[in-house]
N, C-alpha and C positions, 0 to 999 in steps of 0.2 A: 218692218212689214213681216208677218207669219201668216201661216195659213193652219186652219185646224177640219181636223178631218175629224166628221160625227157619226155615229151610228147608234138610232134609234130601233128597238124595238117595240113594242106593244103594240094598244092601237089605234095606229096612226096613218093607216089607208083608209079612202073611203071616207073620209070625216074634213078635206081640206085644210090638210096637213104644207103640201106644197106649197099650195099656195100662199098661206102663214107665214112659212120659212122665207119664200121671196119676198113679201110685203116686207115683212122685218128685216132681213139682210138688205134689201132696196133701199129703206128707214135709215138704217147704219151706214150705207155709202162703203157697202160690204161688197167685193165681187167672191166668182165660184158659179155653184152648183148645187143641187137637189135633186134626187132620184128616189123612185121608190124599188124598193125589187120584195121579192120573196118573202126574204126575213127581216125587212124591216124601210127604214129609211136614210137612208147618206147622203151627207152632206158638204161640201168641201166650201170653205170660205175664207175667204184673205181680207185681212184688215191688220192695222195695230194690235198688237199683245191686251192694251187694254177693252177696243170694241169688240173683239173676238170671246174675250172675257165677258162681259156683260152680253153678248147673244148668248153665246151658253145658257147661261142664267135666265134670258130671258125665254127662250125656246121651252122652258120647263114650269115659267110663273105665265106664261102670257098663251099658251097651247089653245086652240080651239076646243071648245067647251066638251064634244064627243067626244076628243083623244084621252087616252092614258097611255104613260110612258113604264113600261115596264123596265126596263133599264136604256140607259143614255153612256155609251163611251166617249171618251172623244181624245186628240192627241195631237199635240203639235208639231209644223213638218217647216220646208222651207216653202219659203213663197212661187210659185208658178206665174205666168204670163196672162192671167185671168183680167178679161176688160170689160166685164159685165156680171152680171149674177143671172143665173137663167135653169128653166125647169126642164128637166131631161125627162124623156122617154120615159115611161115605167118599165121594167123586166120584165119580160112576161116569164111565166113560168113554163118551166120546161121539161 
């Protein structure tokens, strides 16, 4: 079990982005998170090395038709206590 931490920019507010990302991570039997803030969009999600792998992948072939991903990082950590997948708050700017 790993967990991979994502940060998206471009653009990916305002187009139902979030919602995409849970559908899909729900799909995968992925837990974590999804936030929007400022600069962009983050993501944290735990599953196997290989479903983790192909959400990447698919976050950038399967995007809702309005978004463009300007650039995608992403990096793998240890797993956390995560028992769901769920849509957090946006940041509001400040």
């Amino acid at each position: 079990m790993l967990r991979v931490k994502v940060f998206i920019r471009g653009a990916v507010q305002g187009v139902g982005f979030r919602p995409f990302v849970y559908r899909l991570a729900t799909e995968m039997n992925l837990t974590g998170w999804v936030s929007n803030t400022t600069q962009g969009v983050f993501i944290e999600a735990q599953g196997t090395k290989a479903a983790l792998d192909e959400f990447v992948l698919r976050l950038q072939r399967e995007k809702p038709p309005r978004a463009f991903i300007q650039s995608l990082e992403f990096s793998f950590l240890d797993p956390l206590a995560f028992s769901s997948f769920t849509i957090r708050e946006s940041e509001e700017a400040g």
